[in-house]
N, C-alpha and C positions, 0 to 999 in steps of 0.2 A: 103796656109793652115797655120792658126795657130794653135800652141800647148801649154801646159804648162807641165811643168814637177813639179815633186814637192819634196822635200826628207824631212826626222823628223831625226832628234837624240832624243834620250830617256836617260835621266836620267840611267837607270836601264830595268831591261829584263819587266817590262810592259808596254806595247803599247801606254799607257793613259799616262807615265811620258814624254809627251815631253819638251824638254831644248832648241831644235832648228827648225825653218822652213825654207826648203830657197825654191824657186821659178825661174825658168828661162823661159821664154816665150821666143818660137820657130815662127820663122815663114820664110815662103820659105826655110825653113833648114837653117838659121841662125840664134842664139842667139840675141833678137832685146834687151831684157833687164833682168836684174834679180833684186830679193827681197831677204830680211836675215831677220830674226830677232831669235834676242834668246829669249826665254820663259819660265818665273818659272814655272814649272812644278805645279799641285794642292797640297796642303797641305798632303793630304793623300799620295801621291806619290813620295813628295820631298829627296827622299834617292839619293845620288849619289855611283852609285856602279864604286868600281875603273878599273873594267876590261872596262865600258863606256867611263869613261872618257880619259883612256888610247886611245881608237880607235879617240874619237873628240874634245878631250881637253879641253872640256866646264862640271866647278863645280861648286858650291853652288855659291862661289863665284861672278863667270862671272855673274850669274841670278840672283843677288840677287836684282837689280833696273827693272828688266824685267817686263813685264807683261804675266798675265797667258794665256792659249793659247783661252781662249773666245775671248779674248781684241782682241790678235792676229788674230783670225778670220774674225771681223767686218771689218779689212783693208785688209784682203785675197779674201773675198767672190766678191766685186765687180771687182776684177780680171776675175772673172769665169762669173762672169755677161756680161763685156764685151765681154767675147769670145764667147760667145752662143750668141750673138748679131752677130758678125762677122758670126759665123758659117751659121746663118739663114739667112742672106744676101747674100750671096754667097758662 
């Protein structure tokens, strides 16, 4: 069985300001690889509140060469692609 797990840091307490993704792909219950990327957050959302950045360490700073998280998507999504591939094969 494969899996993916997936986790977000956020900028600040809305859902939409993400700063990070990371990615671990499971499979027969062991870790086979992981993904990171950090993510500027949208223009509208780019506040970094400091009690966030206190729990993940990642500010303005860290993201400021990053890409926002569409970009980020377009190299996420065929992750999921192949595992609905695998899924339906066996």
């Amino acid at each position: 069985m494969r899996a993916v797990c997936i986790d977000f840091e956020t900028a600040n307490s809305f859902v939409g300001s993400i700063c990070s993704v990371g990615l671990a792909i499971i499979e027969g219950g062991s870790v086979v690889d992981t993904k990171y990327w950090l993510v500027k957050p949208h223009h509208r959302y780019f506040y970094f509140d400091p009690f966030n950045v206190r729990i993940h360490g990642i500010d303005k700073e860290a993201v400021k060469d990053a890409q926002e998280f569409d970009a980020i998507y377009n190299q996420i999504k065929p992750l999921f692609d192949i595992l609905r591939l695998f899924s339906s094969t066996g």
